[in-house]
MIRO-118314 format. One record per residue (C-alpha): residue in one letter; y, z negated, x. Coordinates in nm, 3 decimals, padded with zeros to 5 digits. Layout:
+----+---------+---------+---------+
! aa !   north !      up !    east !
+----+---------+---------+---------+
!  A !       Y !       Z !       X !
...
+----+---------+---------+---------+
This chain:
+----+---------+---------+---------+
! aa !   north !      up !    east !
+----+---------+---------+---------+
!  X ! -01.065 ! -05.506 !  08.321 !
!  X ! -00.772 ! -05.263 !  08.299 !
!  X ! -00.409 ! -05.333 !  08.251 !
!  X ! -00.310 ! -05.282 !  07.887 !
!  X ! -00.081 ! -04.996 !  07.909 !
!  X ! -00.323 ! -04.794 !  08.129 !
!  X ! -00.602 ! -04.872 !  07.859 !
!  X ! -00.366 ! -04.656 !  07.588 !
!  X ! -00.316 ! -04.424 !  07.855 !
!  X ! -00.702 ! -04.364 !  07.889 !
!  X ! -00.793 ! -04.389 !  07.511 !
!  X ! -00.460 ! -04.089 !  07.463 !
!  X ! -00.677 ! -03.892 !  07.694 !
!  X ! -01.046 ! -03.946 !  07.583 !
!  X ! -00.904 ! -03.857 !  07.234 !
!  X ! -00.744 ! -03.563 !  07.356 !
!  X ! -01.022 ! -03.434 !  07.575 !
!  X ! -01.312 ! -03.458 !  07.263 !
!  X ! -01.070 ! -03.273 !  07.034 !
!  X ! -01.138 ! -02.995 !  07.301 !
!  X ! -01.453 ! -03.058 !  07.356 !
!  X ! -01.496 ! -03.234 !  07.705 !
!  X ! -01.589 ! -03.586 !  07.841 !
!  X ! -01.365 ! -03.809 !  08.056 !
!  X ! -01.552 ! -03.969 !  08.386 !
!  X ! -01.357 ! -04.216 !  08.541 !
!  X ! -01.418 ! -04.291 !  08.885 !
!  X ! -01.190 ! -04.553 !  09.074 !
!  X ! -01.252 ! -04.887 !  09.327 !
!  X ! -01.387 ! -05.215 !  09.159 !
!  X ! -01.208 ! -05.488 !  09.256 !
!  X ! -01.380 ! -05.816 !  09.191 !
!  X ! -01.095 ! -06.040 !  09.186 !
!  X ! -00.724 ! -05.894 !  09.095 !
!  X ! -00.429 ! -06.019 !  08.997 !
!  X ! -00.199 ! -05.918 !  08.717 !
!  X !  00.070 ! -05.884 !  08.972 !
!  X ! -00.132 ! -05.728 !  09.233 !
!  X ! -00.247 ! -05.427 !  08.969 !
!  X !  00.112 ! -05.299 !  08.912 !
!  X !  00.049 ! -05.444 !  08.516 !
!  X !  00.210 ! -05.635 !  08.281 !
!  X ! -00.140 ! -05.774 !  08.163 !
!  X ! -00.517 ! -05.711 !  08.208 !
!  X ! -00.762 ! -05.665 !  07.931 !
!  X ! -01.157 ! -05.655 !  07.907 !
!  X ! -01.362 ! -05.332 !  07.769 !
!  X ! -01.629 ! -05.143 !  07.774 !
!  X ! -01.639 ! -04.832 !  07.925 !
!  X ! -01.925 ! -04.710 !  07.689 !
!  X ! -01.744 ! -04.848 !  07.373 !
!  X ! -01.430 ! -04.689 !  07.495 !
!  X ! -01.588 ! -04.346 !  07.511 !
!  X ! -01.591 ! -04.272 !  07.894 !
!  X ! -01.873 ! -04.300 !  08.153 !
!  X ! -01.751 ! -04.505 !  08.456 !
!  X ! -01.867 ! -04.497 !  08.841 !
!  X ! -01.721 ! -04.793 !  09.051 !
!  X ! -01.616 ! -04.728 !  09.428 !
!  X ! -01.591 ! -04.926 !  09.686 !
!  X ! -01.332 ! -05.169 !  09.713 !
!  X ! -01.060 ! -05.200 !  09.994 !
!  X ! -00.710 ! -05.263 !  10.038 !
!  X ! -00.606 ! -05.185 !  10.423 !
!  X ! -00.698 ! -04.935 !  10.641 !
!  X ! -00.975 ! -05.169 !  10.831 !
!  X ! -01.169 ! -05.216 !  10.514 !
!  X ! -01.113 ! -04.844 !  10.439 !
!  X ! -01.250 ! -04.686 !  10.786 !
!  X ! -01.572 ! -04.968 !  10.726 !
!  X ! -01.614 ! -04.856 !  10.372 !
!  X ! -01.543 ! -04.439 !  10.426 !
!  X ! -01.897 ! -04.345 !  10.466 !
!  X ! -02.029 ! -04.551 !  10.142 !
!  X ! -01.694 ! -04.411 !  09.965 !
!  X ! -01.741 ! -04.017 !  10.025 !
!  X ! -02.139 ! -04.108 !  09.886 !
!  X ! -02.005 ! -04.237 !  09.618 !
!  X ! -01.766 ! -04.001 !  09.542 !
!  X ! -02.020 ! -03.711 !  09.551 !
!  X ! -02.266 ! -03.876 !  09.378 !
!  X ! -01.962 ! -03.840 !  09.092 !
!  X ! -01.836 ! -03.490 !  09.160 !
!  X ! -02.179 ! -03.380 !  09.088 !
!  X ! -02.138 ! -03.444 !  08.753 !
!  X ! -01.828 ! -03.308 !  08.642 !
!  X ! -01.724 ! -02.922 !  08.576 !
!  X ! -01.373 ! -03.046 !  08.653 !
!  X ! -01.170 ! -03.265 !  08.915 !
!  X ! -00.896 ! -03.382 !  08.857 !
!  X ! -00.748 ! -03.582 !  09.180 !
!  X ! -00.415 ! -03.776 !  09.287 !
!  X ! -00.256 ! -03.961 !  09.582 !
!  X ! -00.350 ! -04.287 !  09.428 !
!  X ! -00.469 ! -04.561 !  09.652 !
!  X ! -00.387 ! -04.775 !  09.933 !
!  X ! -00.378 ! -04.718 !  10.230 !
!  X ! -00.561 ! -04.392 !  10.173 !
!  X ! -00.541 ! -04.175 !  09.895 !
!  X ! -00.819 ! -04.151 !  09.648 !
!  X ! -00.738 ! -03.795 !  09.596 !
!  X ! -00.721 ! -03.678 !  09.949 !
!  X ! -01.077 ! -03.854 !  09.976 !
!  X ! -01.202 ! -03.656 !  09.699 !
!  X ! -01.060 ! -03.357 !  09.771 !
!  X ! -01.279 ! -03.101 !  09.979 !
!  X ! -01.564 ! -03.273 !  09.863 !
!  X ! -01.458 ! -03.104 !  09.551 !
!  X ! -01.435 ! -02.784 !  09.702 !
!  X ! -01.659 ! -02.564 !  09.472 !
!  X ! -01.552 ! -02.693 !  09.122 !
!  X ! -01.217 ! -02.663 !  08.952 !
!  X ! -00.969 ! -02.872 !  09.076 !
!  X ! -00.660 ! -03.046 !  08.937 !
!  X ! -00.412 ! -03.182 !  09.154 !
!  X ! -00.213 ! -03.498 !  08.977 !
!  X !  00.130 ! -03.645 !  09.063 !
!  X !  00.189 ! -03.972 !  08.858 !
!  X !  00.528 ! -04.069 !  08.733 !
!  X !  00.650 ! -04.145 !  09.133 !
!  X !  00.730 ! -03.868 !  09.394 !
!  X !  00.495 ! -04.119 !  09.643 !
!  X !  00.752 ! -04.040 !  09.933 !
!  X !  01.053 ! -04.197 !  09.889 !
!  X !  00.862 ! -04.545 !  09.913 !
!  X !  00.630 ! -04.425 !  10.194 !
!  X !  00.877 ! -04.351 !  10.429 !
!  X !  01.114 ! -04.662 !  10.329 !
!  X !  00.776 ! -04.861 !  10.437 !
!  X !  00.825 ! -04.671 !  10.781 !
!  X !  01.159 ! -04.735 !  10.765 !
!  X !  01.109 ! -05.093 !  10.750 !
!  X !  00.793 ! -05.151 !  10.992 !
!  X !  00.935 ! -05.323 !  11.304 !
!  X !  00.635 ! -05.304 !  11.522 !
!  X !  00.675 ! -04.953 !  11.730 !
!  X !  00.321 ! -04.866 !  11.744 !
!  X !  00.251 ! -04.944 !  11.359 !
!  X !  00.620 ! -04.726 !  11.294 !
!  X !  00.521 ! -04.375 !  11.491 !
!  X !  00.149 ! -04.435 !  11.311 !
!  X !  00.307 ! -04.449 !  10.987 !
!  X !  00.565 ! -04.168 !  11.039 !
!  X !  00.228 ! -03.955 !  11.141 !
!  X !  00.024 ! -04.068 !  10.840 !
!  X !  00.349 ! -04.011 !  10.580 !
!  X !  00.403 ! -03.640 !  10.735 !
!  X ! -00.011 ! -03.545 !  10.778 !
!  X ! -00.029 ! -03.679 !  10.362 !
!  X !  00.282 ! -03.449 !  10.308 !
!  X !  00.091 ! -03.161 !  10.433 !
!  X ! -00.251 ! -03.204 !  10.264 !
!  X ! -00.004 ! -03.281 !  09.915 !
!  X !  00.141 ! -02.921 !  09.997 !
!  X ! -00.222 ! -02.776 !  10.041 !
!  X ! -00.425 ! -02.925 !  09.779 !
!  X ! -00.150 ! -02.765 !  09.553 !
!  X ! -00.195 ! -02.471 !  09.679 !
!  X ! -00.523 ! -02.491 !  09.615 !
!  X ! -00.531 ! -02.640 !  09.317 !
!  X ! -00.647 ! -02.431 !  08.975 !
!  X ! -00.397 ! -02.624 !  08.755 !
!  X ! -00.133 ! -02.885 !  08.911 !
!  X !  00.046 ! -03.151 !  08.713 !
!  X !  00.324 ! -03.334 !  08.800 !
!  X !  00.528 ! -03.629 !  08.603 !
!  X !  00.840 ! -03.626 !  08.806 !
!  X !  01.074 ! -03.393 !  08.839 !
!  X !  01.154 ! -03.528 !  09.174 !
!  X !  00.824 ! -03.376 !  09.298 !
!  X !  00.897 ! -03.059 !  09.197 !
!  X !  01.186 ! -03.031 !  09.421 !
!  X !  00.997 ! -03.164 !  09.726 !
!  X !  00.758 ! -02.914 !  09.703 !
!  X !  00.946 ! -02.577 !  09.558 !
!  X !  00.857 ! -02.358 !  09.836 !
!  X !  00.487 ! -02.449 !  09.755 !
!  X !  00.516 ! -02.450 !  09.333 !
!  X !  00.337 ! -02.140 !  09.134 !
!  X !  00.270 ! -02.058 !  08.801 !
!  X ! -00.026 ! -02.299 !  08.791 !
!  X !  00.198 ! -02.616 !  08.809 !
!  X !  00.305 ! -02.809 !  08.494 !
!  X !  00.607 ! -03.083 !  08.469 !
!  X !  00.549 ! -03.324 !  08.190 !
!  X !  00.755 ! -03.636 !  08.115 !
!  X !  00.588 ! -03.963 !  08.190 !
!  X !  00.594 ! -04.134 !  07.885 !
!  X !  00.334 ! -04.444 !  07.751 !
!  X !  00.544 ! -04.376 !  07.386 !
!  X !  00.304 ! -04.407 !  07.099 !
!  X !  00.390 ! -04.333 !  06.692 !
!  X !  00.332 ! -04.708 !  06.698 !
!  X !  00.569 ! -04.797 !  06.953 !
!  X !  00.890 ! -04.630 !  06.801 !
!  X !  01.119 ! -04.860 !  06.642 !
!  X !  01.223 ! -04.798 !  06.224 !
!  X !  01.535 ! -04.694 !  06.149 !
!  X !  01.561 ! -04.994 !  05.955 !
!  X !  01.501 ! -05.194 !  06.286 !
!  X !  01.736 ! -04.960 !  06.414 !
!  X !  01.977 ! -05.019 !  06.216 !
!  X !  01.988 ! -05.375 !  06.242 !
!  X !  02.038 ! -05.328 !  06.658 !
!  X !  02.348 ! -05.192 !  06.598 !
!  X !  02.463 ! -05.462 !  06.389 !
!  X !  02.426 ! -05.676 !  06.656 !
!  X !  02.552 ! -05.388 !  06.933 !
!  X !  02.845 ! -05.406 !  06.698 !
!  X !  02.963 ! -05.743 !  06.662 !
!  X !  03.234 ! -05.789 !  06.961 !
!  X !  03.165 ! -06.185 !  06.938 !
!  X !  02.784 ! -06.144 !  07.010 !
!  X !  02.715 ! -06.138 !  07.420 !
!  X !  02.593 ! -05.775 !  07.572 !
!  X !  02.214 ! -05.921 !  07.659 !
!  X !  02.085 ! -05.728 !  07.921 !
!  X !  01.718 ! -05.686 !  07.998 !
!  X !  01.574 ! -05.590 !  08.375 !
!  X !  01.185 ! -05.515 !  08.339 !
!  X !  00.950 ! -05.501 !  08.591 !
!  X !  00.774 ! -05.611 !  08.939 !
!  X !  01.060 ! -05.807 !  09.126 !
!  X !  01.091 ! -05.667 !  09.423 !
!  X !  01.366 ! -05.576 !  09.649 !
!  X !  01.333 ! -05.194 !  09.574 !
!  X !  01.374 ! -05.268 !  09.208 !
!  X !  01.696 ! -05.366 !  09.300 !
!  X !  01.729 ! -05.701 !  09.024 !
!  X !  01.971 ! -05.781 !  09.314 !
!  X !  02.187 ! -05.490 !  09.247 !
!  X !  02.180 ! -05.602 !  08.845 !
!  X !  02.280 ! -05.945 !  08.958 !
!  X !  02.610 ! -05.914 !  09.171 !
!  X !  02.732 ! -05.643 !  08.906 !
!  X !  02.682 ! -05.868 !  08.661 !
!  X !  02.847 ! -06.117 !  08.811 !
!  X !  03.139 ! -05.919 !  08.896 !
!  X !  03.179 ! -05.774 !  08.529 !
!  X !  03.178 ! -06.128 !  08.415 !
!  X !  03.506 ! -06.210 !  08.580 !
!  X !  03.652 ! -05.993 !  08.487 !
!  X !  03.595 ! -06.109 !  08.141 !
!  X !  03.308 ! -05.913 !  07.982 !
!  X !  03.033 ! -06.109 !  07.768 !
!  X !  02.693 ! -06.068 !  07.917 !
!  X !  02.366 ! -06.237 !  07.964 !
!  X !  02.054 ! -06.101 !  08.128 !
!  X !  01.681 ! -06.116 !  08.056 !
!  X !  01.433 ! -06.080 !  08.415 !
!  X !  01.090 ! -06.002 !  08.291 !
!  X !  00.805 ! -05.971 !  08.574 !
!  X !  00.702 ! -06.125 !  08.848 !
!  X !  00.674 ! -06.002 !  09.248 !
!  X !  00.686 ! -06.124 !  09.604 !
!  X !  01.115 ! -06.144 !  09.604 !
!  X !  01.162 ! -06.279 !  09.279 !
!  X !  01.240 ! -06.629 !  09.450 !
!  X !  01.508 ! -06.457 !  09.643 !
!  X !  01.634 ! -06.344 !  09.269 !
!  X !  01.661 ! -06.656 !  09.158 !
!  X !  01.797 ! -06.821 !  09.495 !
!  X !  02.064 ! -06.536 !  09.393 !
!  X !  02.165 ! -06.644 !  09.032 !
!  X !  02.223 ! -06.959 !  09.178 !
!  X !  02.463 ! -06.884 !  09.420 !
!  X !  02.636 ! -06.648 !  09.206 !
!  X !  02.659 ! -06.936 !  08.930 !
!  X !  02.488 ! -06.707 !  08.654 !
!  X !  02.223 ! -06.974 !  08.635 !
!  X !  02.371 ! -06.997 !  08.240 !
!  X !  02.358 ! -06.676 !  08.188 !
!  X !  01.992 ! -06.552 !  08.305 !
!  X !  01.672 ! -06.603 !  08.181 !
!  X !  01.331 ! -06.509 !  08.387 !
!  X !  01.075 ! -06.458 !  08.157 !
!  X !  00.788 ! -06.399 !  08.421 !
!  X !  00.540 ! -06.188 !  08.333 !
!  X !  00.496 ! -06.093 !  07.921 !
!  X !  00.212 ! -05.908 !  07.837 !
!  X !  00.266 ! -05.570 !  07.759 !
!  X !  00.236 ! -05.472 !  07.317 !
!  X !  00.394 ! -05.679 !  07.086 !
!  X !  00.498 ! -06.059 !  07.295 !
!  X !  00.711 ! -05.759 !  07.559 !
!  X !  00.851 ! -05.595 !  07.244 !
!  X !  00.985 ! -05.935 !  07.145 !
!  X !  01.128 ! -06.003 !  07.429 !
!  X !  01.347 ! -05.735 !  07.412 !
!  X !  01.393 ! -05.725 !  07.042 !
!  X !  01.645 ! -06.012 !  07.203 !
!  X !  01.779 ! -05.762 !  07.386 !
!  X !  02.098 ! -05.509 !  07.376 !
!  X !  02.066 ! -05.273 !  07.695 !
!  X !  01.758 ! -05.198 !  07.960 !
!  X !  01.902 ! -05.171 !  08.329 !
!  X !  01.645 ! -04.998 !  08.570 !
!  X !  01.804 ! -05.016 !  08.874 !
!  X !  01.472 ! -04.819 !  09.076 !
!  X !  01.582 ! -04.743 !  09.467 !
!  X !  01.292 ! -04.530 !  09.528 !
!  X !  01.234 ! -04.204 !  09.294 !
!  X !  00.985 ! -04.349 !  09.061 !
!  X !  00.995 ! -04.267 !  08.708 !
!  X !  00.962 ! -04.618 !  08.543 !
!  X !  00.738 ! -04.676 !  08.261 !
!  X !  01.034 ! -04.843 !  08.083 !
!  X !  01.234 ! -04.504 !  08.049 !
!  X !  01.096 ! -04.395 !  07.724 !
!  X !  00.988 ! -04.751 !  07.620 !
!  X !  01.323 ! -04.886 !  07.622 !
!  X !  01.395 ! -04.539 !  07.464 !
!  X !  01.130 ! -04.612 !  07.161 !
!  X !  01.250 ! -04.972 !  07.131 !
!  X !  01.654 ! -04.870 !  07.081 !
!  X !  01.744 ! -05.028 !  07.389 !
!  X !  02.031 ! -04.820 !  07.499 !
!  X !  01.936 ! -04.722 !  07.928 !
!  X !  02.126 ! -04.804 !  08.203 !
!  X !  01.991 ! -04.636 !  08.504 !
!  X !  02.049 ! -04.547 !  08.872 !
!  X !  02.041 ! -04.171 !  08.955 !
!  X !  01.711 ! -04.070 !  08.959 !
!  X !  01.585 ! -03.707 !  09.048 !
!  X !  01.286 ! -03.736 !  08.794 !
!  X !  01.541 ! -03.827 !  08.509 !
!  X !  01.846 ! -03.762 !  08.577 !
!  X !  01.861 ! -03.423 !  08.387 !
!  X !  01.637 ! -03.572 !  08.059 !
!  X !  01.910 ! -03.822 !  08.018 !
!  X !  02.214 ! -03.615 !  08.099 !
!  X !  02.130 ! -03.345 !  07.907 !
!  X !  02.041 ! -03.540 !  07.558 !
!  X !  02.325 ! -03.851 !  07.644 !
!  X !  02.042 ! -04.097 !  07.633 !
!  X !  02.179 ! -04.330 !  07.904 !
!  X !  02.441 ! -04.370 !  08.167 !
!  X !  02.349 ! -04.273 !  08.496 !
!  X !  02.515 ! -04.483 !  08.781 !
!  X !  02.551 ! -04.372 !  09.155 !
!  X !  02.198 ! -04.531 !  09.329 !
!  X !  02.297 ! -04.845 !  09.530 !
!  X !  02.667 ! -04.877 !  09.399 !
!  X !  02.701 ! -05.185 !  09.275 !
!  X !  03.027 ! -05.158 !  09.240 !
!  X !  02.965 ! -04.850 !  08.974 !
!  X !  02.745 ! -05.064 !  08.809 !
!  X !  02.949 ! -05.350 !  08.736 !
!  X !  03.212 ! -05.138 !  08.620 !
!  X !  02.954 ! -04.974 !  08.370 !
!  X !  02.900 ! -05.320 !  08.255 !
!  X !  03.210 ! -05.414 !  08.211 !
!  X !  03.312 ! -05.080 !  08.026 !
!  X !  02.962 ! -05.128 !  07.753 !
!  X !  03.070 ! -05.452 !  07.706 !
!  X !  03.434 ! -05.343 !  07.575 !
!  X !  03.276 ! -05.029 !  07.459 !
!  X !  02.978 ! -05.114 !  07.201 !
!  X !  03.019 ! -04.783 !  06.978 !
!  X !  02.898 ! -04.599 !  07.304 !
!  X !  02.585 ! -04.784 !  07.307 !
!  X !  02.492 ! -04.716 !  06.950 !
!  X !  02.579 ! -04.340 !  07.044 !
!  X !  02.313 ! -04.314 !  07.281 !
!  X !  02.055 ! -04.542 !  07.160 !
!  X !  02.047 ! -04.275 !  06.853 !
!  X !  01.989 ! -03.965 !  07.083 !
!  X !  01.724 ! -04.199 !  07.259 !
!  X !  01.537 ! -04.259 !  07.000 !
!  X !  01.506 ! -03.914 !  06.874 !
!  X !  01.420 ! -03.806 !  07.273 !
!  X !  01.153 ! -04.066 !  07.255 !
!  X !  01.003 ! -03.959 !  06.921 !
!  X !  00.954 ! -03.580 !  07.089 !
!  X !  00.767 ! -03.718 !  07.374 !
!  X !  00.493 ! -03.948 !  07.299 !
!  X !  00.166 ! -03.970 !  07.554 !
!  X ! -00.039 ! -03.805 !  07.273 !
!  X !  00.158 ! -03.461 !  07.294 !
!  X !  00.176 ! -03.526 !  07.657 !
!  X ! -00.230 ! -03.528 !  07.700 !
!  X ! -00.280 ! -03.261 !  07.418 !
!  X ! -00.153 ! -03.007 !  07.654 !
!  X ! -00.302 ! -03.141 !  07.969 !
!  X ! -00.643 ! -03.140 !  07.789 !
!  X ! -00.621 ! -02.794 !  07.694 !
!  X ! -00.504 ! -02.677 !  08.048 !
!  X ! -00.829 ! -02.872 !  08.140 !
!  X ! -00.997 ! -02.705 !  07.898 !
!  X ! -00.922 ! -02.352 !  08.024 !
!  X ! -01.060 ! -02.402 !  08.359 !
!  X ! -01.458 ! -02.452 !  08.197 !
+----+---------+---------+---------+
């Protein structure tokens, strides 16, 4: 089982590797049991690998760094068993505690290697989990593990024959150590599919229009405290007295979402908010926030959100906390408002000002929708697949 959004993200790639003439083999750890909320998803699917079009090799499962150091040996057999195969590597800092990449790394040594950062500069949330360890000895071993990872990031792109990164966040981190080899692509899950009409488009700003219909707001995602549905929640409540007319949608679930909740309470937005829990991603998300006016992300950490270009495709007009990986996409085509990370203040003022404001909304949910329709996942893999390609 994958989650669905990951599936398109795989069949994108398989199509765009055979129109170059190479074969995707995926090789990753098989859980037996996982939850949906667990898996970072917003729904898990069956397949087939075979059917699907890609040959896949299971690793061994482990989630904490006791299972890991019992598992290493069987892992690294594994893993060359795999490497054998393929003409190509391509590697990232997924997996917890240890990176698969890192794992896989100089056992690749040899073959042509691609070094991948996903849609998150990793960082910022590593060292907030230092931040927040209170045990001493767990702390300094945490700072050490956060700084050695930084340094073997920082050589495997040096060594890498092609790097690509999905955040432009990344790309500042490591500017001393970027070349000519390293490639900056948006991360977008945007299919031809997934773009609204302009006849659906149209009828959004009918409703963005009206004065007497309330702003609905929509916060999507796993609810936890570095998602900041807290932050969205005190703005809120602050732009409602001052008289604006807004309602929110929650979608996801996570470990702090009772605190959320415990939160709407005692602000007395319990009217006003509906939690959705988790909606499976395709067609039942979409709508959900065909309901919907604006998408808040509201990210603490600087992770490019998968909801950036969705809410983009969908004419949901962004809201969104400064953000190194995005900040200059949306400034630079108006396709949201950027608010000061952590001001809550800033935000409800925002709110307040959209709310009085509606022809604002309609002006950047236009140049979002065009931004969207230049960067789907199928040009996105097109030109990774023929970087690939010109390392065989």
């Amino acid at each position: 089982m994958v989650g669905a959004m990951w599936l398109e993200d795989i069949r994108a790639t398989i199509y765009a590797m055979r129109q170059v003439g190479l074969h995707l083999i995926i090789a990753t750890p098989l859980f037996e049991n996982l939850s949906i909320i667990q898996s970072g998803s917003f729904n898990l699917v069956e397949i087939n690998p075979q059917q699907e079009g890609f040959d896949y090799y299971p690793l061994p499962q482990f989630s904490n760094f006791r299972e890991y150091l019992k598992m290493r040996a069987a892992l690294r057999t594994a893993l060359k068993l795999v490497i054998e195969q393929a003409i190509v590597i391509q590697a990232d800092y997924g997996g917890h505690p240890v990176s698969m990449g890192q794992e896989a790394w100089d056992l690749a040594k040899g073959k042509k290697r691609i070094w991948n950062f996903d849609g998150a500069d990793p960082f910022p949330r590593l060292e907030l989990q230092v931040k927040q360890e209170r045990n001493l000895f767990k702390k300094l071993g945490k700072y050490l593990w956060v700084k050695q990872f930084a340094r073997f990031c920082r050589r495997a792109m040096q060594e890498a024959d092609i790097v690509f990164a999905h955040n432009e966040s990344v790309k500042l981190r490591f500017s001393d150590t970027w070349h000519d080899k390293c490639y900056l692509f948006h991360r977008t899950f945007v299919l031809d599919s997934t773009l609204i009409s302009q006849e659906e488009w149209q009828a959004r700003q009918q409703n963005l229009l009206n004065p007497a219909h309330p702003l609905r707001l929509v916060s999507a995602g796993r609810q936890i405290f570095i998602k900041a549905t807290d932050h969205v929640l005190k703005a809120m409540a602050q732009a409602r007295q001052r008289g604006a007319l807004l309602e929110l949608a929650i979608m996801g679930e996570g470990e702090h979402l009772p605190q959320f909740k415990q939160l709407t309470e005692q602000l007395n937005l319990t009217p006003y908010v509906q939690f959705h829990g988790q909606v499976p991603y395709g067609e039942p998300l979409f709508s959900v926030w065909a309901q919907c006016d604006v998408m808040v992300i509201t990210n603490l950490t600087a992770e490019i959100s998968r909801n950036v270009f969705l809410s983009m495709a969908r004419g949901l007009p962004l809201v969104i906390y400064k953000n190194p990986g995005t900040d200059n996409l949306i400034e630079e085509n108006q396709a949201g408002i950027l608010v000061e990370t952590g001001n809550v203040e800033a935000l409800a003022e925002v709110f307040y000002q959209i709310a009085q404001q509606r022809q604002k909304l309609v002006e950047i949910g236009d140049h979002a929708l065009q931004l969207a329709a230049r960067y789907t996942l199928d040009a996105c893999h097109r030109a990774r697949a023929e970087l690939a390609k010109s390392l065989c």
